[in-house]
Each structure stands twice: as C-alpha cells, then as structure tokens.
C-alpha positions in Angstrom: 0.0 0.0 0.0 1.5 3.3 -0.8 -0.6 6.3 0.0 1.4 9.8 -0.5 0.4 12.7 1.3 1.4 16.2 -0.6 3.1 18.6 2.4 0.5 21.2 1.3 -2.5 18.6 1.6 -1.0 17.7 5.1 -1.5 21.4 6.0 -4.5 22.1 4.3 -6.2 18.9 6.0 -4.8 19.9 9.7 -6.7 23.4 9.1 -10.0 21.2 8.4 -10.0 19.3 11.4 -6.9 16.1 10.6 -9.3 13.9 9.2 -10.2 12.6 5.7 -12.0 9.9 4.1 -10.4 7.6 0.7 -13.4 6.1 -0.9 -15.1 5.1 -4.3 -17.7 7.4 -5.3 -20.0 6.0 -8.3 -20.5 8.9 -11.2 -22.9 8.0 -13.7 -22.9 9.2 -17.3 -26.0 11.5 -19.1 -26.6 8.4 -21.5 -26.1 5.6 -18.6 -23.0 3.9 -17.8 -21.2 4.4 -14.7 -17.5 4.2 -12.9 -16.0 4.3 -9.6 -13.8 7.3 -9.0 -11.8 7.7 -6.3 -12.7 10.5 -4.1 -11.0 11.9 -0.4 -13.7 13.8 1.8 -12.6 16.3 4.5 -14.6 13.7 7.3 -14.4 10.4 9.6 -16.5 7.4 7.4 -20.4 7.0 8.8 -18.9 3.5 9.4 -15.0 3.4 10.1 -15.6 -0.1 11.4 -15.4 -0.7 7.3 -12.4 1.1 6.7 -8.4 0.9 7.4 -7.3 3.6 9.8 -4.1 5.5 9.5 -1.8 8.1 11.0 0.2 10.1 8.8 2.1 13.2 10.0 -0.6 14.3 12.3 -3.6 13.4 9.6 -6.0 10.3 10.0 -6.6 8.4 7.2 -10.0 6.4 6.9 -9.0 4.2 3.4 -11.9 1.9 1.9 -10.2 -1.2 2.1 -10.4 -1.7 -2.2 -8.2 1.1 -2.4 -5.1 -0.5 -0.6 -3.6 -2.1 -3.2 -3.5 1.3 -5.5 -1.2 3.3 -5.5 -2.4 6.6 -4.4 -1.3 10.7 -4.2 -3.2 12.9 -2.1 -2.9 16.8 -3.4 -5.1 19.7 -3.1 -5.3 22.4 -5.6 -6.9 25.4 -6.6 -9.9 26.5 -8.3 -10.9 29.0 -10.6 -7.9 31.0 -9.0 -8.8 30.5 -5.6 -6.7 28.4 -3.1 -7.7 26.3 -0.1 
C-alpha cells in the first residue's frame, strides 16, 4: 500500500480538522453507464468499522479497504484562481 500525502494537503487537512475519508464514489454518465472514481472527503466514514485507519504526520486516514492495493497521491489544488 503506498498512499502519499502532498506537504500542502497535510497542512491544508490539519486546518480542516486532521481527518479525511479515501473512498469510491460512483459517477454515472448522461446516457447511462457508470465508474468508480476515487474520491477523499474532508470527514471520519459513517462507518470506520469498514475502513483501514491511519496516521500520517498528524492526519488520519480512513482508506476503503479496495483502495489498498493502489497506488495513491493525495494533493489539493486550486480553483478557478482560488486556493484552499
């Protein structure tokens, strides 16, 4: 399992409360179809029984348990000119 934390998402998650959530989210397409993307939410899991905790540099890391096998960045960026 390698998960990499950006410096500036470490930061930027601290400032939000330390905690975030890797999961599958399910988009579906105007004309059907559908895929799993893989989504982290600034929040502890309604069920972290279901998840794998971790600690990384002072940030907890709920991981759905389908994403540790993937190799997998965690950045944030800006939008529209704005910055978190």
């Amino acid at each position: 399992m390698a998960i990499e934390v950006s410096d500036r998402a470490r930061e930027w998650l601290k400032r939000k409360g330390g905690v975030v959530t890797l999961c599958y989210s399910p988009r579906h397409g105007c004309c059907g179809g559908r895929v799993n993307i893989a989504v982290a939410e600034v929040r502890a899991p309604d069920a972290p029984e279901r998840y794998t905790r971790l600690e990384c540099d002072g940030v907890v890391l709920y991981i759905d348990p389908t994403l540790l096998d993937h190799g997998l960045r965690l950045d944030v960026e800006g939008f529209l000119g704005l910055r978190p």
